[in-house]
N, C-alpha and C positions, 0 to 999 in steps of 0.2 A: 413833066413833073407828075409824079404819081397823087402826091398828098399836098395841100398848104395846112401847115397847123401852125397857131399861134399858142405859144405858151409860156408859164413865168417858171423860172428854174432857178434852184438853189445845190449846190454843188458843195460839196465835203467830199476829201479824198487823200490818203496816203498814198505809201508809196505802192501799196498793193490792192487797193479797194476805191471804188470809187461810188458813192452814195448820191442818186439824185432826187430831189422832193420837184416834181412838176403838177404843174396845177395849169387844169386847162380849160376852158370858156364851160359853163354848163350847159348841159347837163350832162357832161363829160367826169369831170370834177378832178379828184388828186392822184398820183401816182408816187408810187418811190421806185425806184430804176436804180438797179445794183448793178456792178461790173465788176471784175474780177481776174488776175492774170489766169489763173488756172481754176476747172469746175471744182478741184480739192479747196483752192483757199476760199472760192463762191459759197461750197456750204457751211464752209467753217463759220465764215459772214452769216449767211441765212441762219444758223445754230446760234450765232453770239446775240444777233439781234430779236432770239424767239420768235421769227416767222414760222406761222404753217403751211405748210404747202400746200394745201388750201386757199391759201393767200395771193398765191403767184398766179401769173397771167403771161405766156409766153408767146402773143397775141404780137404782131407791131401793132405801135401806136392809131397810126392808117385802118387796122381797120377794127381795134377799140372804137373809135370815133366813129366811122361807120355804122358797126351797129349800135354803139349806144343811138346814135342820132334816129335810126331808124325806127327803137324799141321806143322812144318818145315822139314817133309821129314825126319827125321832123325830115328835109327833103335828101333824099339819098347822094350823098357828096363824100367829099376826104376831105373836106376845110371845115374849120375850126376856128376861128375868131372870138375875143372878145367884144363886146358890145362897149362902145366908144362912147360917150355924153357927148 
């Protein structure tokens, strides 16, 4: 297993697009993750939704988490968990 990540996900999707809102333990925090059959209908998507490409992150998730955990001090891992009560 490369990564454990926990994370809460919200899914919207047609028949050509599929939009994910993921939110992940901090100090990680939220993502939106777009898919798309083809890169033509992906920028149509990125165009309709007013992203800048400045915005995108073409990063896996693994090691997003990595270094954000890193740049906050925290210990060098792929896991990701939320904090349980």
């Amino acid at each position: 297993m490369r990564a454990f990540i926990e994370k809460q996900r919200d899914v919207y999707s047609d028949k050509v697009h599929e939009i994910c809102f993921d939110q992940f333990a901090e100090p990680v925090g939220h993502f939106m993750e777009l898919e798309a059959r083809s890169s033509e209908s992906l920028q149509a998507l990125v165009g309709r939704l007013g992203l800048a490409a400045s915005a995108m992150d073409p990063r896996p998730y693994g090691q997003i988490i990595e270094e954000t955990l890193r740049r906050h001090g925290q210990p060098h891992t792929r896991t990701c968990l939320f904090q349980r009560e």
